[in-house]
N, C-alpha and C positions, 0 to 999 in steps of 0.2 A: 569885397571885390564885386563889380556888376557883371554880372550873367553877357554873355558874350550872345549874338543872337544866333539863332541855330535852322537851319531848315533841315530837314530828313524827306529825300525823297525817295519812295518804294516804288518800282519798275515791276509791276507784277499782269498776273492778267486773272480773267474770272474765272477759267477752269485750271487754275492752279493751287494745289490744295498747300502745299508749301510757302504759298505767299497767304495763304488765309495765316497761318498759321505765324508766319513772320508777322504781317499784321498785328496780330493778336498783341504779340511779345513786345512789340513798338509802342502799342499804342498801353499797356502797362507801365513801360517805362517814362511815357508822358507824361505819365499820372505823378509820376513822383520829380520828372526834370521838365521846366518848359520846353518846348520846338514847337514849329510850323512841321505840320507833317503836309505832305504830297503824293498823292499816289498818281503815278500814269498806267495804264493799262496800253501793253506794247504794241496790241490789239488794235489801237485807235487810233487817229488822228492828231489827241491831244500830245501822246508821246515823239516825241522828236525821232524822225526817221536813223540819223544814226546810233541812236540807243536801242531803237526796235531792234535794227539789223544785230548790233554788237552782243546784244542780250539775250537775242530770240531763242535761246538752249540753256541760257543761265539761269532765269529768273529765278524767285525774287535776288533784286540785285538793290542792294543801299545807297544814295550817297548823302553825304554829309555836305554841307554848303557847295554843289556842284563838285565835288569830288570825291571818288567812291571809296566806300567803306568796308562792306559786305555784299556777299552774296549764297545764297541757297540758306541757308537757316541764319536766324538772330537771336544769339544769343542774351536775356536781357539782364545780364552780369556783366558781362565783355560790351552792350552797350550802353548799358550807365555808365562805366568806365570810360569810352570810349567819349563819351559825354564830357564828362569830369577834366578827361584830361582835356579836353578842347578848348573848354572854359577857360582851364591854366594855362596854357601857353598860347593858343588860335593853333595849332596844329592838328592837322586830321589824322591819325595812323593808322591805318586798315588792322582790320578786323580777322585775324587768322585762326 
């Protein structure tokens, strides 16, 4: 079966040590499943203002091909998983 393709974008900002930390766990799990990773820093410009707004107390906040997955810790079991199953069916299930 071909690899479905994936983007992961992380919604974080630089003085958050919880998105270091998500980071971290994400980019492990890349190691072992391909994605496109993304990061926007809510901070800036690059991040689309109604994610800034929506996020601005959440971060880090996940999503999975423009729809969201996680937020506050990434677990990187729940998302390989979360991985896996995307592959098999194209569905995103958030991450609880």
């Amino acid at each position: 079966m071909a690899s479905r393709l994936k983007t992961l974008t992380l919604f974080s900002s630089s003085t958050c040590s919880l998105c270091t930390t998500a980071k971290d766990s994400i980019l492990k799990v890349q190691k072992q499943q391909p994605f496109k990773l993304v990061v926007l820093d809510i901070h800036k410009q690059e991040c689309p203002k109604e994610f800034a707004d929506k996020y601005m107390f959440d971060i880090p906040v996940v999503h999975l091909n423009d729809q969201f997955l996680t937020q506050h810790r990434v677990q990187e079991d729940k998302l390989s998983e979360a991985l896996k199953k995307f592959d098999q069916t194209g569905l995103v299930e958030k991450i609880k």
